[in-house]
ZAKOL-552394 format. One line per 8 residues: number of its first residue (from 1); for each residue x, y, z of N, C-alpha, C. Coordinates in steps of 0.05 Angstrom, whole numbers, plus 5000, padded with zeros to 4 digits. Layout:
N
NUM	X Y Z X Y Z X Y Z ~ ...
# end
This chain:
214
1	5017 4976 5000 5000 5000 5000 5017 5025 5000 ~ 5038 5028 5015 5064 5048 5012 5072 5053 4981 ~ 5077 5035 4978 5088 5035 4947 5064 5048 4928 ~ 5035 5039 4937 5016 5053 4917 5007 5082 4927 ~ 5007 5085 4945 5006 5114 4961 5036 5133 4948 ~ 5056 5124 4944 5075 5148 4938 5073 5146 4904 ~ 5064 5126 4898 5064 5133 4868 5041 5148 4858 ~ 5016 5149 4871 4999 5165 4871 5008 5196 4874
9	5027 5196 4889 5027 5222 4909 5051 5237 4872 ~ 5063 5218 4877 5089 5236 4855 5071 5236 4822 ~ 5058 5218 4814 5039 5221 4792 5015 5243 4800 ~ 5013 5254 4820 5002 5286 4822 5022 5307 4819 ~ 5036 5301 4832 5062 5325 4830 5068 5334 4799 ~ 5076 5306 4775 5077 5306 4759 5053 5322 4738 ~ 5031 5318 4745 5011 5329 4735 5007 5359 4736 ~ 5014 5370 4761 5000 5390 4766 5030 5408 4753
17	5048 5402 4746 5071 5407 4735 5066 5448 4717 ~ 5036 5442 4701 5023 5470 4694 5013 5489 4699 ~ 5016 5492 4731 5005 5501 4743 5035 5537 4743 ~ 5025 5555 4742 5037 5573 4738 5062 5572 4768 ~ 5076 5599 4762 5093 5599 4787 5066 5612 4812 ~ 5063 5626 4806 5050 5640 4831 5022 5618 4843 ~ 5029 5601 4826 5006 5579 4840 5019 5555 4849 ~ 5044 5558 4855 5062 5543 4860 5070 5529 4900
25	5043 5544 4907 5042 5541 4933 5010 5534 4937 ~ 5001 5519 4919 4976 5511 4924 4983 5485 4915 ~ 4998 5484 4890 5013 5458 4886 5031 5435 4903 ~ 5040 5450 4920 5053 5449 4946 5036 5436 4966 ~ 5012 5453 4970 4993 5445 4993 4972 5416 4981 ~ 4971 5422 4951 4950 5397 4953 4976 5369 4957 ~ 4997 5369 4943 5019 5348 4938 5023 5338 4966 ~ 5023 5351 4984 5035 5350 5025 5005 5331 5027
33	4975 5342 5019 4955 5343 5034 4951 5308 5023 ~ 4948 5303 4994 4964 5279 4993 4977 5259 5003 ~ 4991 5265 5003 5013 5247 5024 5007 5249 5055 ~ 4998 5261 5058 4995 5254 5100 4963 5238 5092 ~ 4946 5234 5075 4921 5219 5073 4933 5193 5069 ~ 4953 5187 5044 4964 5165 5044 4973 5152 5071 ~ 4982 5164 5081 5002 5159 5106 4978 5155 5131 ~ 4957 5163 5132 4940 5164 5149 4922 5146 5146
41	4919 5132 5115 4911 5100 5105 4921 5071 5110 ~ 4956 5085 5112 4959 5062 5118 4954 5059 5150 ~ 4966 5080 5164 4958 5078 5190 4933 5064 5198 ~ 4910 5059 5184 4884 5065 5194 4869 5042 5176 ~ 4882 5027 5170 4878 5011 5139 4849 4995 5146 ~ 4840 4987 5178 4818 4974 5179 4798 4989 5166 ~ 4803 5019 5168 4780 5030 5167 4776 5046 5137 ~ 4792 5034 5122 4795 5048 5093 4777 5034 5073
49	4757 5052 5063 4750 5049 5032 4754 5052 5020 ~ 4749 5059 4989 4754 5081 4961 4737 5070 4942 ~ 4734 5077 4921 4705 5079 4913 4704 5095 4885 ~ 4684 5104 4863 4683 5124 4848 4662 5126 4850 ~ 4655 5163 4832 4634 5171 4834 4622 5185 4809 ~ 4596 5200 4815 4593 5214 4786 4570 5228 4799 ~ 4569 5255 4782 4537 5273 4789 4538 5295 4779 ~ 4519 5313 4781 4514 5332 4764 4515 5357 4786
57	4529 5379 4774 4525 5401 4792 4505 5428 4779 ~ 4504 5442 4795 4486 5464 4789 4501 5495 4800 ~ 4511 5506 4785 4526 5523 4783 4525 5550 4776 ~ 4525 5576 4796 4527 5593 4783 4553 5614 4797 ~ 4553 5628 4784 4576 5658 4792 4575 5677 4793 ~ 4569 5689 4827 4559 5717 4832 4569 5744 4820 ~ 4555 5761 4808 4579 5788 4797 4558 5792 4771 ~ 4558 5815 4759 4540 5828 4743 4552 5824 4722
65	4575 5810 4711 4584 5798 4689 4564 5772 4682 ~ 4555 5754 4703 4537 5734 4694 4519 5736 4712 ~ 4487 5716 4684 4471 5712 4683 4467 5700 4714 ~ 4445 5708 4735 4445 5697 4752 4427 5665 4763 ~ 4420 5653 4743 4412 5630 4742 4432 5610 4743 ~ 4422 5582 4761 4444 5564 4757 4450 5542 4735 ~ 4467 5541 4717 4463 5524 4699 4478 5496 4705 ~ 4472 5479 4691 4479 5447 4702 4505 5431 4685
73	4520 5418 4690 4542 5411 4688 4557 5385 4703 ~ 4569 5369 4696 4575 5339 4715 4604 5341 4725 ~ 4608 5325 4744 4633 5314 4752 4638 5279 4760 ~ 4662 5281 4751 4667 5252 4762 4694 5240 4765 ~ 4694 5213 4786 4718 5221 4800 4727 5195 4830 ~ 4746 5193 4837 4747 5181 4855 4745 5193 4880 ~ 4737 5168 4902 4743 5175 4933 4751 5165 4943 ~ 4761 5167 4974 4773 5144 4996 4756 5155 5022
81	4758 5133 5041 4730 5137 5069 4745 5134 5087 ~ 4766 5152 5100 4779 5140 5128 4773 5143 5150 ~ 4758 5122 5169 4748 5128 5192 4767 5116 5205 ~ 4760 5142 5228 4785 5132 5259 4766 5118 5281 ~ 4752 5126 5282 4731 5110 5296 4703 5108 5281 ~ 4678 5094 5294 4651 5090 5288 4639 5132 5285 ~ 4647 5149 5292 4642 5178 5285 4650 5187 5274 ~ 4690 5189 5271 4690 5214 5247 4717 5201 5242
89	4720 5208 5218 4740 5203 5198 4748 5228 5176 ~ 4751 5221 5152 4760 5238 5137 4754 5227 5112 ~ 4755 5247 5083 4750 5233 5063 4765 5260 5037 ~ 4779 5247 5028 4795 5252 5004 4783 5246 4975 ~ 4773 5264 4955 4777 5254 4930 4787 5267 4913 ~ 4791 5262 4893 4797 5268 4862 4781 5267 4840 ~ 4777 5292 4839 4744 5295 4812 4760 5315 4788 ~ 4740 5304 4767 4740 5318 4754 4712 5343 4746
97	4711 5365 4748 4685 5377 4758 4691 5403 4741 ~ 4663 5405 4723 4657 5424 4709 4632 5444 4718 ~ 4643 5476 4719 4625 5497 4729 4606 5506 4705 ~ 4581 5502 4699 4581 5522 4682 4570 5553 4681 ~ 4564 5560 4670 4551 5599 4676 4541 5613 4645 ~ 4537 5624 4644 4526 5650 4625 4526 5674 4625 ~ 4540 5685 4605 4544 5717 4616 4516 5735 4606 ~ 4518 5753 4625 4494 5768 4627 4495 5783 4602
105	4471 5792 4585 4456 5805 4574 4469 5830 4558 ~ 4474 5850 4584 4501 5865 4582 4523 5863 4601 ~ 4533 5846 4592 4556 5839 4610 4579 5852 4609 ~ 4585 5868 4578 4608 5890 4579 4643 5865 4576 ~ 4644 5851 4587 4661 5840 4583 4662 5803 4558 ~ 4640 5799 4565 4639 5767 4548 4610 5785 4525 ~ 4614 5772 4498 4581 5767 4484 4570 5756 4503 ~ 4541 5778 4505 4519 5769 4515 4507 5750 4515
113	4498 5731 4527 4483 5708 4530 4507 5683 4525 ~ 4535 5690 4533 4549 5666 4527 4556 5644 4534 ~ 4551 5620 4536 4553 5597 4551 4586 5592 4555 ~ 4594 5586 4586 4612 5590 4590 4620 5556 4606 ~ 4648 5548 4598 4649 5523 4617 4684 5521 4625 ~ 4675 5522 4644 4708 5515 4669 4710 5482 4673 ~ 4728 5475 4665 4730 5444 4674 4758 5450 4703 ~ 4753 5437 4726 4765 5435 4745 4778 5410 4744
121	4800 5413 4760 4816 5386 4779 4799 5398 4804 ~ 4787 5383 4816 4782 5384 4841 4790 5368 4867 ~ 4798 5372 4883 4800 5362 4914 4788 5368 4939 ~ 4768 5356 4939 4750 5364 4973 4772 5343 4992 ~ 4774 5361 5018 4787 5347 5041 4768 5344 5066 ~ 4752 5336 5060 4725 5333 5078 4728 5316 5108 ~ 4719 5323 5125 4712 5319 5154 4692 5297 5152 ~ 4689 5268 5154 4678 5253 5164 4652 5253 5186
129	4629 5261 5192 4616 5260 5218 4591 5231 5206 ~ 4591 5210 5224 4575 5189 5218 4561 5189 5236 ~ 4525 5189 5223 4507 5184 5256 4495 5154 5240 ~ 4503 5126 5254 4494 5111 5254 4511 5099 5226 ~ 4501 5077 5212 4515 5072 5188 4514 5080 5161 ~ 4480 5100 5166 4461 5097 5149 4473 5125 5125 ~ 4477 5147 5147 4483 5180 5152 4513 5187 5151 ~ 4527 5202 5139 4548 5210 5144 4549 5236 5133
137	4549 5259 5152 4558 5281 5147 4584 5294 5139 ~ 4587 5311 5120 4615 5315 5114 4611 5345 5112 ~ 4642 5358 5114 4649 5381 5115 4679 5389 5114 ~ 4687 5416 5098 4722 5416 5091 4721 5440 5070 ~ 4746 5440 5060 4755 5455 5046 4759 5447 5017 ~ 4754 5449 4992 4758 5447 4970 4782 5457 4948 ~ 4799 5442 4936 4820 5466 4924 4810 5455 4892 ~ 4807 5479 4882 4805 5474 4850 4827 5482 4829
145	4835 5467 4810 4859 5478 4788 4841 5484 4765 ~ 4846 5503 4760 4825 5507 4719 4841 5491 4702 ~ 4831 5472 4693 4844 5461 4668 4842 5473 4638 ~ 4815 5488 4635 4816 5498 4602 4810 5528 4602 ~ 4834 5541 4618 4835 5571 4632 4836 5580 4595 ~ 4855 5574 4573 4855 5584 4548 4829 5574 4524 ~ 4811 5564 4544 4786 5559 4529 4761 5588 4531 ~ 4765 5599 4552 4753 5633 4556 4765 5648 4557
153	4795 5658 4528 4801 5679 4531 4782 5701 4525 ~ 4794 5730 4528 4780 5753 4527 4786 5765 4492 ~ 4788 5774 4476 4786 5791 4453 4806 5792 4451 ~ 4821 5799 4471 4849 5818 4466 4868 5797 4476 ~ 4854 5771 4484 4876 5747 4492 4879 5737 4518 ~ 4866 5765 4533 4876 5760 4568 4862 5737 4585 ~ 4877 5727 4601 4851 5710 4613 4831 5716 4631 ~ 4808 5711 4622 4787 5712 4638 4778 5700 4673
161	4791 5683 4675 4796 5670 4707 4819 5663 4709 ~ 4821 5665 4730 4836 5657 4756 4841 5630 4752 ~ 4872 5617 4748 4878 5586 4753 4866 5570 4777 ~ 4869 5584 4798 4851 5560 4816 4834 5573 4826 ~ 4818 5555 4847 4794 5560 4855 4798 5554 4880 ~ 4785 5569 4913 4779 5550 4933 4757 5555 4947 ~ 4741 5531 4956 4721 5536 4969 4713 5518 5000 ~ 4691 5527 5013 4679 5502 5035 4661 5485 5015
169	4656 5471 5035 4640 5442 5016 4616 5433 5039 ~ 4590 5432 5037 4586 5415 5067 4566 5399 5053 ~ 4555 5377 5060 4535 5367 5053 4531 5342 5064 ~ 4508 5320 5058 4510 5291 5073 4502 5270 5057 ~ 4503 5251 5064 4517 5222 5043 4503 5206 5061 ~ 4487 5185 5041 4470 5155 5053 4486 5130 5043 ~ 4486 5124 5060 4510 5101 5054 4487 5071 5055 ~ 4487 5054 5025 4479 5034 5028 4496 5015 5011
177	4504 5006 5034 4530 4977 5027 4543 4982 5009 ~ 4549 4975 4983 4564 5004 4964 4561 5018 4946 ~ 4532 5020 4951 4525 5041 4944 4516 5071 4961 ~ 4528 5101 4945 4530 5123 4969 4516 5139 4941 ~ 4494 5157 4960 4481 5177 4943 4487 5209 4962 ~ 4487 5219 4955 4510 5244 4963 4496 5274 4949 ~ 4492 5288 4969 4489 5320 4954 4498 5345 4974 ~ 4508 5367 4959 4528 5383 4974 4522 5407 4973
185	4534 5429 4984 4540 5455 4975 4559 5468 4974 ~ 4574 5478 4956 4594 5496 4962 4598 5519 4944 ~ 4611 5539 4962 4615 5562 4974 4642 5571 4955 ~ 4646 5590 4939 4677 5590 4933 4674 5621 4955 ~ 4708 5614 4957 4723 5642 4974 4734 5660 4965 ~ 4749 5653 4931 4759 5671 4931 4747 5683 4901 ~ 4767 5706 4890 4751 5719 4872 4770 5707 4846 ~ 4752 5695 4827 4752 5685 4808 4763 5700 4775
193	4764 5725 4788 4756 5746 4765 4791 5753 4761 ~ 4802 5752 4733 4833 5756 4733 4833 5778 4716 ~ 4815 5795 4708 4814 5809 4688 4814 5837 4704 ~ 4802 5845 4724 4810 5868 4742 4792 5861 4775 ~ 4802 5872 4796 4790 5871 4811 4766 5891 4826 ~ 4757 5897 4811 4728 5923 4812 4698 5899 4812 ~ 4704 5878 4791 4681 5861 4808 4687 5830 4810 ~ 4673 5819 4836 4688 5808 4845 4667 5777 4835
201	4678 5754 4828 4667 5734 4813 4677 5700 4829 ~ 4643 5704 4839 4657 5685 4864 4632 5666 4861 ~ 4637 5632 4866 4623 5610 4850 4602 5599 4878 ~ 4581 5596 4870 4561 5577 4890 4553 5550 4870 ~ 4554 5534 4891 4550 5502 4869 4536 5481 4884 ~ 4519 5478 4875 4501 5454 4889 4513 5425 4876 ~ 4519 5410 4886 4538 5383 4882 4507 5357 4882 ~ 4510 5345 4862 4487 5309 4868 4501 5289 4855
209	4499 5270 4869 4500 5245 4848 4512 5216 4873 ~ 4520 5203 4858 4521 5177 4861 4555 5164 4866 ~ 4555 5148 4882 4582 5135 4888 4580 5103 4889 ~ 4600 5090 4886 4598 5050 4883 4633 5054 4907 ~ 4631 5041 4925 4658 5032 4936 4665 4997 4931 ~ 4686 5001 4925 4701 4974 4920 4700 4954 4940
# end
């Protein structure tokens, strides 16, 4: 399991390799955050699952550049379930997760009415809370990478967002034998907007769908 835990860990390092310099300390924090889960698997191995998943989100992005309706979009992706005891544990995954949006009407910056799509790397580091077998509450922090940041340039070339993304995540999960049905919310924190900071473009996302553990 050591051996599959560090090759995991350095085939992210490897990946995230595009990630600009000034994002080079988020690269840092997910690569560490990685590795102490590994390390905290093996520790804990009775109590380890993993699993994949899939679902659809509902997505929009606050700011008078876009349409304020939420439009719909999927992700999908792996997990792992580490409980320290029968209450709380932790849970790690790896998604792939698309935002979508529409820019407003007069939006001044995008053609009006334009359908817009962010594909993410995503990582929720979620808090474990289990009432009974049935219930498991979760809650954490989210780090997102833009993968197709040169898919919404601006006219003149510039980019339109921000390479990463971070947010909270909370939501709760029914666990039946292995099958997990799951719906969320999250919250982004920071401002999304790379084109100036006068308005500020920050993501709300309702998370659903479905999980199978191995």
């Amino acid at each position: 399991m050591f051996a599959t835990c560090l090759h995991i860990e350095l085939s992210l390092a490897q990946s995230l390799t595009f990630i600009p310099v000034k994002q080079s300390f988020m690269k840092k924090i997910i690569v560490l955050t990685i590795g102490v889960f590994c390390l905290t698997a093996i520790a804990q191995a009775q109590g380890f699952r993993a699993g994949i998943k899939a679902g659809g989100n509902l997505t929009k992005i606050d700011g008078q550049t876009f349409d304020q309706g939420f439009q719909l979009s999927y992700q999908v992706g792996g997990f792992a379930e580490i409980d320290f005891n029968k209450k709380f544990g932790i849970q790690p995954e790896l998604l792939w997760s698309q935002s979508a949006t529409k820019s407003a009407t007069f939006s001044g910056i995008f053609p009006p009415d334009q359908n817009i799509k962010l594909d993410y790397l995503t990582i929720p580091v979620l808090l474990r809370y289990n009432v009974g077998k049935l219930v498991t509450f979760n809650l954490g922090p989210q780090f997102g990478i833009l993968l197709n940041k040169n898919d919404n340039l601006l006219v003149n070339g510039q980019n339109a967002f921000k390479s990463g993304d971070f947010a909270m995540v909370g939501g709760v999960q029914l666990n039946f034998n292995v099958l997990r049905i799951y719906g969320r919310y999250a919250v982004g924190l920071n401002n999304l907007n790379d084109v100036s900071n006068q308005n500020n473009w920050k993501s709300q996302q309702i998370q659903m769908g479905m999980g199978f553990r191995f």
